[in-house]
FILO-276230 format. One record per residue (C-alpha): residue number from 1; residue in one letter; x negated, y negated, z. Coordinates in steps of 0.05 Angstrom, whole numbers, padded with zeros to 5 digits, m for minus. Each point is the difference from the previous one (the first is absolute). Example, Ala and Ser with C-alpha at 12.3 -4.5 7.8 and 13.67 -1.06 7.14 Angstrom:
# FILO-276230
  nr rest      X      Y      Z
   1    a m00246  00090  00156
   2    s m00027 m00069 m00013
***
This chain:
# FILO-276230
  nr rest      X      Y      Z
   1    x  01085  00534  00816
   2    x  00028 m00063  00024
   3    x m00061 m00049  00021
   4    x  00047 m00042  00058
   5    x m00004  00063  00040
   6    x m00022 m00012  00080
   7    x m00030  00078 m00008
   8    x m00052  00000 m00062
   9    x m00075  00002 m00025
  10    x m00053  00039  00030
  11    x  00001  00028  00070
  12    x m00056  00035  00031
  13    x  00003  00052  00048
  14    x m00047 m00019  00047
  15    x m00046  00044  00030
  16    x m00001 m00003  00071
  17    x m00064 m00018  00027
  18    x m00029  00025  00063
  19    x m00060  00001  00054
  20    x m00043  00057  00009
  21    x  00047  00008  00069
  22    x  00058  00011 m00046
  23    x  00037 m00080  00017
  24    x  00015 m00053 m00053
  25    x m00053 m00030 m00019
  26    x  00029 m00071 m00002
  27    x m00056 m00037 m00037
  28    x m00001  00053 m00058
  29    x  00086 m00008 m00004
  30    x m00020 m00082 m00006
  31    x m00055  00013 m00048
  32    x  00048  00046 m00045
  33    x  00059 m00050 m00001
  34    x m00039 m00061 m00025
  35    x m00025  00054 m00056
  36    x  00071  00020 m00015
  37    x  00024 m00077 m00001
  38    x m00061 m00028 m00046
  39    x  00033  00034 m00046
  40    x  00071 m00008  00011
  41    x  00016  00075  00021
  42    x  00048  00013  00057
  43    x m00020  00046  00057
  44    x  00036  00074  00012
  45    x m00023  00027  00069
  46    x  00010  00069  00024
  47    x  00012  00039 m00047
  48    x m00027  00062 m00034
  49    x m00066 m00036 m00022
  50    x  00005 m00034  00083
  51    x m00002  00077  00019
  52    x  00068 m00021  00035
  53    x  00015  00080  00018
  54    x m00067  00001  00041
  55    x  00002 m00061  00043
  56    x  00027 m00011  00076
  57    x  00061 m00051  00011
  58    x m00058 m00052  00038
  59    x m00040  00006 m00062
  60    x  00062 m00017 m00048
  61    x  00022 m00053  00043
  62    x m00068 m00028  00007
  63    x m00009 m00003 m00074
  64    x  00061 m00028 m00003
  65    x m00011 m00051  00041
  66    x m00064 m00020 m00032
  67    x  00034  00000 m00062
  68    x  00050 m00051  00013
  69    x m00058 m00044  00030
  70    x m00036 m00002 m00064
  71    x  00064 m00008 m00046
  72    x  00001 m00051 m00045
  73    x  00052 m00059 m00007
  74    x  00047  00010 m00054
  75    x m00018  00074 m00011
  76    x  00039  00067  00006
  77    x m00026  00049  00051
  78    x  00027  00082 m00005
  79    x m00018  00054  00055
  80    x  00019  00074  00001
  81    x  00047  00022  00058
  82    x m00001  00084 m00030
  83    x  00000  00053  00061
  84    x  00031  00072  00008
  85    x  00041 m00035  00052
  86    x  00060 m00041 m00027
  87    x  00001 m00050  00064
  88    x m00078 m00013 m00003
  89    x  00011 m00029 m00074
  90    x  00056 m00043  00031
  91    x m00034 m00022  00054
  92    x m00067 m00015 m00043
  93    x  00043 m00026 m00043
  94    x  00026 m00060  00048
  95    x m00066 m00010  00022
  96    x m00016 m00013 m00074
  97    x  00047 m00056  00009
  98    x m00030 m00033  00058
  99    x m00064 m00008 m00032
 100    x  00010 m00035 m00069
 101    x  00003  00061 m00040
 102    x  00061 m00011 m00068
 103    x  00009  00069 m00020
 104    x m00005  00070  00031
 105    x m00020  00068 m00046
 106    x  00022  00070  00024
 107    x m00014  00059 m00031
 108    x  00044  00066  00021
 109    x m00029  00037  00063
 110    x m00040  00046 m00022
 111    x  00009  00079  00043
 112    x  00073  00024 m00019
 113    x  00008  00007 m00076
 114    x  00065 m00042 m00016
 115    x  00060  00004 m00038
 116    x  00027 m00049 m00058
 117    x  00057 m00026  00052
 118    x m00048  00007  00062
 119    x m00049 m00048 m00037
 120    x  00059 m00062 m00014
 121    x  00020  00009  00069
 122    x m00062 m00005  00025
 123    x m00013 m00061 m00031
 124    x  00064 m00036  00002
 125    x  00000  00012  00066
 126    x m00067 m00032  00010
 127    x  00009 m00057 m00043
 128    x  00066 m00014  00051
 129    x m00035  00007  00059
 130    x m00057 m00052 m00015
 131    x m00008 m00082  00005
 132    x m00045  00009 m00067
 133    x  00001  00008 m00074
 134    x m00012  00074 m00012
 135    x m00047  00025 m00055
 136    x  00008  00069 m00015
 137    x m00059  00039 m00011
 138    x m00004  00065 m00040
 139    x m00065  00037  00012
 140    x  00000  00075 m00015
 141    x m00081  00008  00007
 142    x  00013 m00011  00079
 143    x  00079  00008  00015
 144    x m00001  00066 m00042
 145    x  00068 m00023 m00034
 146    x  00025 m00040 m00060
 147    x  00053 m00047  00010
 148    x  00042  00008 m00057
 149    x  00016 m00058 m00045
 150    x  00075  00011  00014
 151    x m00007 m00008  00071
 152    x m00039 m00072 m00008
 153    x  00043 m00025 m00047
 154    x  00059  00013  00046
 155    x m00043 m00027  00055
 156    x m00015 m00061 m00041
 157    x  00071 m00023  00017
 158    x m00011 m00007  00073
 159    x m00005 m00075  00022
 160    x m00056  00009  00037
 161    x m00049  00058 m00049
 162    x m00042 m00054 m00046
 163    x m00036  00033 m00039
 164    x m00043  00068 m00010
 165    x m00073  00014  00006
 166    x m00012  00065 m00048
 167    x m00063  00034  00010
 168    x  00016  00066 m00037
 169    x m00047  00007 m00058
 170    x  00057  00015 m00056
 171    x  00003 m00046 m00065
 172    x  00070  00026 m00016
 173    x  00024 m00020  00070
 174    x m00030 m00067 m00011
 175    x  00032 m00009 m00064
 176    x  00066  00023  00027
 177    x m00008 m00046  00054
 178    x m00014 m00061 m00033
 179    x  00055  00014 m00041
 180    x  00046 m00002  00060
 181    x m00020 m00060  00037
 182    x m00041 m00044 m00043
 183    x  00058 m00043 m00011
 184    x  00023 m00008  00065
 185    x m00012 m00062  00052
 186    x  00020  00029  00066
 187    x m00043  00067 m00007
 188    x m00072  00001 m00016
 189    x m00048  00064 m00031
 190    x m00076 m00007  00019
 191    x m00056  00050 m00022
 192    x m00035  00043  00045
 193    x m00038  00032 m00053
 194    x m00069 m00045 m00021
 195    x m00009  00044 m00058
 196    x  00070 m00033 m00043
 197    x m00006 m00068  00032
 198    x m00001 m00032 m00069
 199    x  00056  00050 m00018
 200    x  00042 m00020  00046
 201    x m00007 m00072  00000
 202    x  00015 m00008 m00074
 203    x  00052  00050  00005
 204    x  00041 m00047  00049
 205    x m00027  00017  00067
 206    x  00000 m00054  00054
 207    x m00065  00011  00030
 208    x m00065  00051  00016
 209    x m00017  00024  00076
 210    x m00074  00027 m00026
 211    x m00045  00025  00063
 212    x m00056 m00011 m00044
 213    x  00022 m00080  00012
 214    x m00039  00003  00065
 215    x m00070  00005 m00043
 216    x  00016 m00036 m00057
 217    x  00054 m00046  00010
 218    x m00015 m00046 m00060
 219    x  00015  00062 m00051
 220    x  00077 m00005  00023
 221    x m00003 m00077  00005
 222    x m00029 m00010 m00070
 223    x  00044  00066 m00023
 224    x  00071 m00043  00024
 225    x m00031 m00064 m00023
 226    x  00001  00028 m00080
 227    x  00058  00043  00018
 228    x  00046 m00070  00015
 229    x m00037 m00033 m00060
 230    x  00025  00052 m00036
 231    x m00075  00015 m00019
 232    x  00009  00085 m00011
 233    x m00073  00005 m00035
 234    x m00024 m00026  00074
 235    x  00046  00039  00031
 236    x m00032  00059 m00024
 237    x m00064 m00020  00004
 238    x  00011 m00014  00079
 239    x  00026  00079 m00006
 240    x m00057  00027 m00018
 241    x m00050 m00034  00060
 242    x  00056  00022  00050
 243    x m00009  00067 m00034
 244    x m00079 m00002  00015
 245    x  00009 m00022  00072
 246    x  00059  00051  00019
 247    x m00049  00059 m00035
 248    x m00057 m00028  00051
 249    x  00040  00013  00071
 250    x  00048  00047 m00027
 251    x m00020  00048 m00049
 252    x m00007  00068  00018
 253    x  00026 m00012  00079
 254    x  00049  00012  00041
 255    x  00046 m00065  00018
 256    x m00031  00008  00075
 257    x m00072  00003 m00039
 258    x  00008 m00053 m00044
 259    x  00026 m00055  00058
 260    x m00066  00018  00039
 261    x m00035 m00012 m00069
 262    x  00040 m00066 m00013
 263    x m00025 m00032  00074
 264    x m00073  00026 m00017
 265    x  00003 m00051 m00060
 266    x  00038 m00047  00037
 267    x m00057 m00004  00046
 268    x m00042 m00008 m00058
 269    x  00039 m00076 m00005
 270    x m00005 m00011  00062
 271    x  00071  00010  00014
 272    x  00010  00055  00055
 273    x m00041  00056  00031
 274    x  00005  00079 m00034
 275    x  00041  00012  00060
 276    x  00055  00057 m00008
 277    x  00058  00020  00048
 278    x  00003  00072  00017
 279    x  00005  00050 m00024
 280    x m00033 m00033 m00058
 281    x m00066  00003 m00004
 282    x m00063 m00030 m00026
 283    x m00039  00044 m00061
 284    x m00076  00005  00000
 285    x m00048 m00051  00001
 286    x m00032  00021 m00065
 287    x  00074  00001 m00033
 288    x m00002 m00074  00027
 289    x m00056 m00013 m00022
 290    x  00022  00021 m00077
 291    x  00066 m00045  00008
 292    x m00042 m00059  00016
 293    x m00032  00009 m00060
 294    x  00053  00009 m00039
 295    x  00029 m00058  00021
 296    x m00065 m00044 m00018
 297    x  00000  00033 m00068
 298    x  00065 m00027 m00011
 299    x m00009 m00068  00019
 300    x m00064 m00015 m00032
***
């Protein structure tokens, strides 16, 4: 990992936070950004944690929007522009770029099971037809397909494809990967995967996009902070409370579950209402009940 890179650290993939009428709830997006900047994270909006695949184009837009308003100075700002429809991501895509956003993430779309050749096409393709930097965005838990490390590092060529966001839960991949890219300046590797944030880091990974960054930001702050003083015993250390807050919201659900979960804490912090898109939905008050608690045993 090369530390004079524009695309590094920890990135959080924002939840996105609505009203009980299913809008953007603009003061939670505010409240949320000043908690990711205290502690020096950068913002990821709509993506798989932003439940991206449920929301109307008013409601991206609108959170887009909101999100360039609250942006801070000097900061870097990445939005998702997936779809099932190649001209939507374009179009999202340039809208992106309109409204102070640095970087765009795409993962594949998701219905037709793709090829090895369908897959670089698809995303060299993209990555030309776009005014942004283009993350790609491997996420077999949703897309249903793996993107093979061949096909990235051949993509990792293209002027325009920065870096990858890996998400699949594989330590050999990760190794494999790092192995690949850690030395190189114009192509980045982040972590999608809380559980080997440490891993990855000290293995030569140029940053972490945790969800569970939206409850405990500080963990990832304080984790990059030892990882950059070269501080591994902290490192670790930082590993295992990310380990305890990921097993609060996500242990034993289903992604869809666990994002419902992960606003019901929120809320908790004051940060944004337990408001889910459709066809997500809420759980039952008494398993709400038990999460608050959970959470309070953990702080205390």
């Amino acid at each position: 990992m090369y530390t004079d890179k524009k695309y590094k650290g920890i990135i959080v993939p924002a939840v996105t936070p609505l009203t009980k009428d299913y809008t953007i709830d603009t003061i939670a997006v505010a409240k949320i950004f000043a908690n990711f900047y205290q502690h020096n994270i950068s913002p990821f909006i709509l993506g798989t944690t932003g439940e991206s695949a449920s929301l109307p184009n008013t409601v991206k837009t609108d959170y887009l929007k909101a999100a360039a308003k609250n942006k801070k100075t000097g900061t870097v700002l990445y939005a998702g522009i997936s779809s099932n429809v190649f001209n939507e991501s374009v179009e999202f895509a340039k809208l992106c770029a309109d409204n102070a956003v640095d970087a765009v993430a795409a993962t594949l779309p998701s219905y037709y099971a793709l090829n090895d050749k369908q897959m670089l096409k698809y995303f060299e393709d993209l990555a030309d037809a776009i005014p942004l930097p283009m993350i790609i965005y491997n996420i077999p838990a949703t897309t249903h397909m793996s993107i093979p490390l061949e096909v990235i590092d051949e993509l990792s060529m293209h002027p325009n494809i920065v870096a990858i966001k890996d998400s699949e839960r594989s330590e050999e991949r990760l190794m494999k990967s790092l192995e690949l890219w850690k030395d190189r300046r114009d192509f980045g590797h982040f972590l999608g995967w809380a559980a080997k944030s440490a891993l990855a880091l000290i293995g030569g990974s140029d940053g972490l996009i945790p969800s569970t960054g939206n409850l405990a930001p500080e963990i990832y702050s304080a984790m990059w902070n030892a990882f950059t003083e070269k501080d591994f015993k902290e490192v670790y250390a930082t590993q295992l409370l990310s380990d305890k807050y990921g097993n609060l919201y996500q242990a034993d659900k289903t992604i869809g579950e666990s994002l419902w979960v992960l606003k019901v804490l929120m809320q908790q912090k004051g940060l944004c209402e337990a408001v889910v898109m459709p066809p997500l939905q809420p759980m039952s008050a008494e398993e709400e009940n038990k999460l608050i608690q959970s959470l309070k045993d953990i702080t205390n």
